[in-house]
N, C-alpha and C positions, 0 to 999 in steps of 0.2 A: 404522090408527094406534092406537098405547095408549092405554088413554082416560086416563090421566094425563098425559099428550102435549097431550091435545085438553082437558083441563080446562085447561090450563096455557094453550094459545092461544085459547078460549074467553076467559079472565079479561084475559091480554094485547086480543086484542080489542074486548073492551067498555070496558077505562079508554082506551086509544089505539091505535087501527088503524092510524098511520099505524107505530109502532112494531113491530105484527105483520108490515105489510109489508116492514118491512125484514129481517124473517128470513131467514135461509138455508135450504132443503128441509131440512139436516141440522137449523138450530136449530127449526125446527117440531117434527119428531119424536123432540127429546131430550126426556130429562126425569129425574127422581131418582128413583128406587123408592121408594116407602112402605113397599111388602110385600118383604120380604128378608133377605138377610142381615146390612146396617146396622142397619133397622131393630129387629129382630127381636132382636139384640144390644143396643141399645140400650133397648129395653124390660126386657128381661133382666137389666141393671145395672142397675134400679133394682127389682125384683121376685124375681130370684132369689137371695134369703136365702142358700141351702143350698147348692146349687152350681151357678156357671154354666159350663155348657160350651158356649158360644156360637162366642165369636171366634176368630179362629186366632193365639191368641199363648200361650205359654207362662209359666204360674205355679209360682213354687216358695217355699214359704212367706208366702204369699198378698201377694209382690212380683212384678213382671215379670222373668222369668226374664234373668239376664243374665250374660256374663262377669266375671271381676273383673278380669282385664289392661285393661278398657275401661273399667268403673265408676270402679276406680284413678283414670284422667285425669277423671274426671267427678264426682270426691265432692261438688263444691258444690251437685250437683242430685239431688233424689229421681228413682229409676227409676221412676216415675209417670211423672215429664214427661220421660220420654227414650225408651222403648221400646216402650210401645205406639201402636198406631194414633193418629195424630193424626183428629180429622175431615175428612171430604172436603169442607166447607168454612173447615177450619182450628182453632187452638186458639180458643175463646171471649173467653179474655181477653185474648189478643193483637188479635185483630178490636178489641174494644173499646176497647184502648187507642190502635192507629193510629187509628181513627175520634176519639179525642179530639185524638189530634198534629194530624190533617188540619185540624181545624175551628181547630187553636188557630194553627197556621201560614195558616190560609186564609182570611178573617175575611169574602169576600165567601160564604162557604159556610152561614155562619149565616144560621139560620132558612130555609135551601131544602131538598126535598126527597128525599133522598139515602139510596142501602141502607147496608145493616153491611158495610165490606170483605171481602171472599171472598180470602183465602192462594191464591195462586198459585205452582210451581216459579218464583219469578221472574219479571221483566217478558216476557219473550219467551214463556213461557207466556201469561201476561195478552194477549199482542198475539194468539197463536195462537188462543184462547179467543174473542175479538171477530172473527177470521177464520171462527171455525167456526160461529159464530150469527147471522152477519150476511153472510157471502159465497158466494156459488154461480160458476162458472163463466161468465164475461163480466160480472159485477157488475166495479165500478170505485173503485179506489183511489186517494187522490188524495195527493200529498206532496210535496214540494219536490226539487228537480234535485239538492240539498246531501240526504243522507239516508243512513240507516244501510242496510248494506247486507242487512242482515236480512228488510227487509221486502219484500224481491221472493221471498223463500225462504216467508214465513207466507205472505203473501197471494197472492201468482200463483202458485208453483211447487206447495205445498199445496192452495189451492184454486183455481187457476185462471181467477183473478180478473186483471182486465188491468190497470197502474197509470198513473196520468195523470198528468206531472210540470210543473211550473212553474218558474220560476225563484225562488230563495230569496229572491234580491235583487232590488231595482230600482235603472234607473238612480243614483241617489242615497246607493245603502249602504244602504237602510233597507229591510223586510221588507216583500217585495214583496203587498202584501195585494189588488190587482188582479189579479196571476196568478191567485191561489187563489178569488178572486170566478169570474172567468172561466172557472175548470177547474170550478166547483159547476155554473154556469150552464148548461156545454157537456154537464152528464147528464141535461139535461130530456129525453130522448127515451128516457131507460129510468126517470127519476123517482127514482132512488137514485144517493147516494156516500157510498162511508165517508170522511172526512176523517182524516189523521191528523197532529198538531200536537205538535213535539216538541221542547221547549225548555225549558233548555237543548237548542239544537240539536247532534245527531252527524252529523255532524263538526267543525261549525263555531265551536262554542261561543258562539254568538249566541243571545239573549233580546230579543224586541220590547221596545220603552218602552212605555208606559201607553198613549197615542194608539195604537201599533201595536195594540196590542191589541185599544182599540176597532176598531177597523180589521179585524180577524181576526171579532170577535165582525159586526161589519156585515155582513163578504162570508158569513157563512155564512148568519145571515139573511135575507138576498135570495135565498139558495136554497131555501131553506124555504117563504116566499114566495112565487115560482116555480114553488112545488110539488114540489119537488122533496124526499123524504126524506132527512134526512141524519144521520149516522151517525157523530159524531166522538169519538174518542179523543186522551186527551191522555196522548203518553208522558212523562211525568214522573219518567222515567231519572235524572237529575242534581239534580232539586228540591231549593233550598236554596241553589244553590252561584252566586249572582247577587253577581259582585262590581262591579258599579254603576251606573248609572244604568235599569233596567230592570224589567220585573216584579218583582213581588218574590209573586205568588200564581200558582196555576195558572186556566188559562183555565177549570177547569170548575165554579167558582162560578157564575161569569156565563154558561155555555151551560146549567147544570142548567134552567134556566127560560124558554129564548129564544125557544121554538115547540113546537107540537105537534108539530109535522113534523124536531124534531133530536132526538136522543138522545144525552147524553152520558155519556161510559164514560173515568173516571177510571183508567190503567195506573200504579202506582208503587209504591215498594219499598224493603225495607232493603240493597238490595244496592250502590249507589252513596251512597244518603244516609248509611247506618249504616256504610260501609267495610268490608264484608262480603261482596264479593264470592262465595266461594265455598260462603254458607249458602243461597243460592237462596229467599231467601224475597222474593215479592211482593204485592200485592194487586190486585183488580178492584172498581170501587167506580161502581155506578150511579145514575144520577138519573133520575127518573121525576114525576107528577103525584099517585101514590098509593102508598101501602104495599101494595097489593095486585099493581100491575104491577112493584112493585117486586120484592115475594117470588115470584114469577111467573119473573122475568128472574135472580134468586136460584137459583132450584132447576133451571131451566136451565142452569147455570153449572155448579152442582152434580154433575148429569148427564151434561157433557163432564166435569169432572173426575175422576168416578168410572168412567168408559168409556174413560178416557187414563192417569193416572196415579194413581186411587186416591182420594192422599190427600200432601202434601206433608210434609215432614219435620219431624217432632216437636222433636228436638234442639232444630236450629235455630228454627225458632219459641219454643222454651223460651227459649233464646242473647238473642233480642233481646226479647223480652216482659221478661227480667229488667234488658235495658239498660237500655228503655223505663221503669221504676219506679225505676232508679238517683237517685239526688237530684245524682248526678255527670253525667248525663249530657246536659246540656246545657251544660254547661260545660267538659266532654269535647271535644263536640261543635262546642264554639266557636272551638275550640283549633285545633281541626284545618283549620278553615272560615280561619282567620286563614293560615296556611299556605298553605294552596292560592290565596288572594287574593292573596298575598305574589309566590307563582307567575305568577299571570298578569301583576300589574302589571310585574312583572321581563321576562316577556317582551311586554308590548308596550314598556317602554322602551328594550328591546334592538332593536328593530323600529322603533322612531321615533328611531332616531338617525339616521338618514337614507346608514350606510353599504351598504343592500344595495338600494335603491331601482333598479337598471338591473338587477339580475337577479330582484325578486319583488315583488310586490304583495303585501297580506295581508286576506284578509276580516275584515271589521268581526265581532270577539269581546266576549263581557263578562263569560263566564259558563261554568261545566260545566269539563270535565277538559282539552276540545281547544282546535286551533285550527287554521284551513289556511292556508298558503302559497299563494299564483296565480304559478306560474315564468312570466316572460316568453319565455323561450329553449330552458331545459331541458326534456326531456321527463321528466314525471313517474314513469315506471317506469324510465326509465333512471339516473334521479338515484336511485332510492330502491336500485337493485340494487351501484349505487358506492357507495355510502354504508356498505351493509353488507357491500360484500366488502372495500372497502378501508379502511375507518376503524371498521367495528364498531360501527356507527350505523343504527337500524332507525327507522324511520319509513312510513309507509301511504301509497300511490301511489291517487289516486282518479281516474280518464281521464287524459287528455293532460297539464292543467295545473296539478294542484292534489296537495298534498301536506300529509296530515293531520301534525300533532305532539300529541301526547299530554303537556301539559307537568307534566296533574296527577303525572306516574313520575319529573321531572327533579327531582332538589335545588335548591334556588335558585342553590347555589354553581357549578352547570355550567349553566344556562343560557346563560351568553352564551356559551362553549365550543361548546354544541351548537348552536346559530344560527349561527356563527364556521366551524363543519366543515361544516355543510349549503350556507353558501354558498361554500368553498370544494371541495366537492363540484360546488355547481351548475356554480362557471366551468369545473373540468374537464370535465364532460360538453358542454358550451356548445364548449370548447376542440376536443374531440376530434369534435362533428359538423361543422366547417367544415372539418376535414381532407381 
């Protein structure tokens, strides 16, 4: 093992073993170079005066070398923050200033003990990143039956980790926090699960209330408890977008500190919150007991990222760092949030009028982009394949009975249109299998 490998799990170690042991063979022997070509570069920008021929990027009159068909669309930014290497754990003052949004959105976060965000390609990076440090082969993942379908691809198919589902709901509509007790409980015989808690939930747009919450924070406790290590992630994909009665912070204030035995790993991003999809910028944000296991679990992060992809994209990062300081953009940003609230309550009033009640149920939503339909009759890939071949209507078939809508892409002004064709979609499919 490198011995910077072995300092790093050394330190991990001695602040909390129970954190070491939830490593993965792989996150044991990652780690960040010292001695290198970052490093080495890095020392170099600050010492060589005269000339540095370090890094591999290209200077032409001591700017980074660039096109001008591309500068053209980009004059608002110096080629400083656009073309070279960003760091392999991200621009600096970007970090810094998500870490001040978190704290200022997240107020059970004050005063607990939490690292500087680490730039992730995006949350699915972030999710892949907690796979690689924390999963081996037959470890266990735990998530709800309602779940994005990504995560059988990061954690079992990548690392061959097995996952444990529960039910989202319980009987009552409300977020079944017994399942997820019981799915913690059922790993005592290997002593590890990564948890991973994602709410606004994909696909269902559902957010626990406050009591749910406690309720979430309770059952993972008892595993802890139990002995059992645990490992939870909160993907906070949608953050923000809670249009009512529900959370209104992310669960990893209140897990930063719940046990020695949980470790919580914040996944979130400007890519759903900033409406930015395609800048890929996210964050990885850990809570620990110390600043020491913290940098520890830091430079291990570092060292998948630099062994994966580098270093994530400058530009971008530049894009939203500049949002973030706008004195518009929260106001911006409010604008947009009214919008999309606007969305959802249009469609559950279109859903609580009580005309489509013999052909669909609709799971309990509050929050985030989606929502599901439960078809009583129709099968859900057959309605979804009608839909788009005869009326040009695409919507996500999840098993037999459930059928995602994505309302955050509909205008308010076609909502009930599109509810209007899905259920006269459904009766035809319904029509044509009793033939």
């Amino acid at each position: 093992m490198n011995p910077l490998a072995k300092l790093l799990n050394d330190t991990i170690q001695k602040e909390n073993p129970h954190v070491y042991d939830m490593l993965s063979t792989l996150g044991q022997q990652i780690f960040f170079p010292k001695v290198g070509i970052l490093s080495q570069s890095a020392e170099a920008s600050t010492k060589a005066t005269k000339f540095n021929a370090t890094i591999g990027i290209a200077l032409e009159n001591k700017q980074p070398m660039h096109l001008k068909v591309i500068q053209d669309t980009l004059s608002a930014y110096a080629p400083k923050d656009l073309y070279p290497y960003a760091p392999p754990a991200g621009k600096p003052e970007l970090r810094t200033a998500w870490r001040a949004k978190m704290l200022e959105e997240n107020p059970s976060m004050q005063g607990k003990t939490f690292g500087n965000p680490i730039v992730t390609n995006a949350l699915t990076h972030g999710l892949s990143i907690v796979a690689d440090l924390f999963l081996d082969a037959g470890d266990r993942v735990i998530i709800p039956d309602k779940n994005w379908e990504n995560y059988e691809l990061t954690f079992g198919i990548r690392r061959g980790a097995e996952m444990v589902y529960y039910p989202l709901y319980n009987n009552d509509g409300s977020f079944n926090a017994e399942g997820l007790k019981a799915s913690i409980l059922a790993q005592k015989d290997i002593g590890k699960a990564v948890v991973v808690l994602n709410f606004p939930n994909n696909p269902t747009g559902y957010t626990p209330n406050v009591a749910e919450g406690e309720s979430i924070i309770a059952a993972i406790l008892a595993g802890a408890e139990a002995g059992i290590n645990v490992v939870v992630a909160t993907d906070d994909a949608y953050f923000g977008l809670f249009f009512e009665d529900s959370l209104q912070q992310s669960l990893f204030g209140q897990l930063s500190d719940l046990h020695p035995r949980v470790l919580a790993i914040k996944i979130d991003g400007a890519t759903k919150e900033e409406y930015v999809w395609g800048f890929r910028v996210g964050f990885i944000t850990y809570a620990g007991v110390s600043e020491s296991l913290l940098s520890a679990l830091e430079q291990k992060t570092t060292g998948i990222i630099r062994a994966s992809i580098s270093s994530s994209s400058h530009p971008s990062q530049t894009f939203i760092l500049k949002a973030l300081q706008s004195p518009e953009f929260h106001q911006q940003k409010l604008e947009k949030f009214d919008i999309m609230k606007k969305r959802a309550n249009l469609v559950k009033q279109v859903l609580e009028s009580g005309k489509y009640t013999e052909v669909w149920d609709y799971y309990p939503f509050n929050s985030g982009y989606f929502m599901c339909l439960k078809l009583k009759k129709a099968h859900a890939e057959t309605l979804r394949q009608h839909l788009l071949n005869q009326y040009g209507v695409g919507t996500i078939a999840l098993g037999d009975t459930d059928l995602r809508v994505a309302f955050s892409c509909i205008e308010d002004t076609n909502i009930e249109e599109l509810f209007e064709t899905i259920y006269q979609g459904a009766r035809e499919v319904e029509a044509a299998a009793v033939k």
